[in-house]
C-alpha positions as CSV (number, residue, x, y, z in Angstrom):
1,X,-43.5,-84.8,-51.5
2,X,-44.2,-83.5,-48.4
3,X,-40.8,-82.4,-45.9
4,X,-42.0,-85.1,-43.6
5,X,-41.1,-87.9,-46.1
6,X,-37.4,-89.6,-45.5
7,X,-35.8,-89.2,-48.5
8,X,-36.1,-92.6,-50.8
9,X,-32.2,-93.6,-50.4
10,X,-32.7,-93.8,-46.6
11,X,-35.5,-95.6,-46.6
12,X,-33.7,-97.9,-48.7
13,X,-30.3,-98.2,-46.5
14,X,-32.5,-98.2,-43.4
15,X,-34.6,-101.8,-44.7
16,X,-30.8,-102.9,-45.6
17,X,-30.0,-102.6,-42.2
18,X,-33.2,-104.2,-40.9
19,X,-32.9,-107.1,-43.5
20,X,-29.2,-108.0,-42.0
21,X,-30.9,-108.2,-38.4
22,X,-33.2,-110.2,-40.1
23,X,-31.0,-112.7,-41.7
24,X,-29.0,-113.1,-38.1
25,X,-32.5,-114.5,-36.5
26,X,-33.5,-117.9,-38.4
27,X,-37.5,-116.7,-36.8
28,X,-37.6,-113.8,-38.6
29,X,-38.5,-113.2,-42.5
30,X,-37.7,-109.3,-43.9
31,X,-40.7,-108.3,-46.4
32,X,-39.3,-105.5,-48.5
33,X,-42.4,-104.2,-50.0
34,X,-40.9,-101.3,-51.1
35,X,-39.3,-102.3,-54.3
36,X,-42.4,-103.9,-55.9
37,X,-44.4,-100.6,-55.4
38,X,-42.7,-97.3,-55.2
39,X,-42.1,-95.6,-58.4
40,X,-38.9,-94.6,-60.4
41,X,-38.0,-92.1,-57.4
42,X,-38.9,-94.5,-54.7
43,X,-42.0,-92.8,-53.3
44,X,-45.5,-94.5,-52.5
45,X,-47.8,-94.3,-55.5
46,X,-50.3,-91.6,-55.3
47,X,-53.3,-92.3,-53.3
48,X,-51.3,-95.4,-51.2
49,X,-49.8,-92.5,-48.8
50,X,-50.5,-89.3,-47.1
51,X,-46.7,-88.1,-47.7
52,X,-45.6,-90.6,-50.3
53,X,-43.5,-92.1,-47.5
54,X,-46.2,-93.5,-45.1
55,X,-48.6,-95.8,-46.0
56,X,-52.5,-94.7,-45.6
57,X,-55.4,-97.2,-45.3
58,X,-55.1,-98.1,-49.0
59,X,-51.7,-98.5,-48.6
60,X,-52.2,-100.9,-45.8
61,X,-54.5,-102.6,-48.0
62,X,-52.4,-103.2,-50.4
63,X,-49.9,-103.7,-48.5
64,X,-51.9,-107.0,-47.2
65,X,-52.9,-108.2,-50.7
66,X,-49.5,-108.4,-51.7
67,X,-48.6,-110.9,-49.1
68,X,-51.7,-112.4,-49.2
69,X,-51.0,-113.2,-52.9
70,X,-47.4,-113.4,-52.2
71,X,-47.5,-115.6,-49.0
72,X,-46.5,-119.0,-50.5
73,X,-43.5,-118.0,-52.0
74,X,-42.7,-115.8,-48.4
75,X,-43.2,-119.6,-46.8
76,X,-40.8,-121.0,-49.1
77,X,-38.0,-118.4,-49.0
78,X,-38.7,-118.9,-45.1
79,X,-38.1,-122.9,-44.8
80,X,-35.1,-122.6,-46.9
């Protein structure tokens, strides 16, 4: 991976951090992507990043299927 990339644990402690701001703020819902798509070492699959950290257009892309698919669910969590 390229030096660029933050290393997977703080990328990791970082969303933690944004997911608490989240859950102070009943208008905002935290999307974790991460865990449904990086692999065992917590990189970007090959071909969804430039790094393995940051997303390219592909990674985008998939990116916006997942919560296209996922967007229901997203709703639900949200009205809880």
């Amino acid at each position: 991976q390229e030096a660029s990339c933050w290393h997977p644990k703080n990328i990791y402690s970082y969303n933690d951090g944004l997911r608490e701001l989240a859950e102070r703020n009943e208008n905002v819902l935290f999307i974790d992507f991460n865990p449904y798509i990086a692999d065992s070492e917590g990189f970007l699959p090959e071909g969804w990043s430039w790094d393995g950290c940051h997303p390219n257009l592909e990674g985008y892309k998939q990116w916006g299927e997942w919560i296209v698919w996922n967007a229901a669910y997203l709703d639900i969590r949200n009205n809880d």
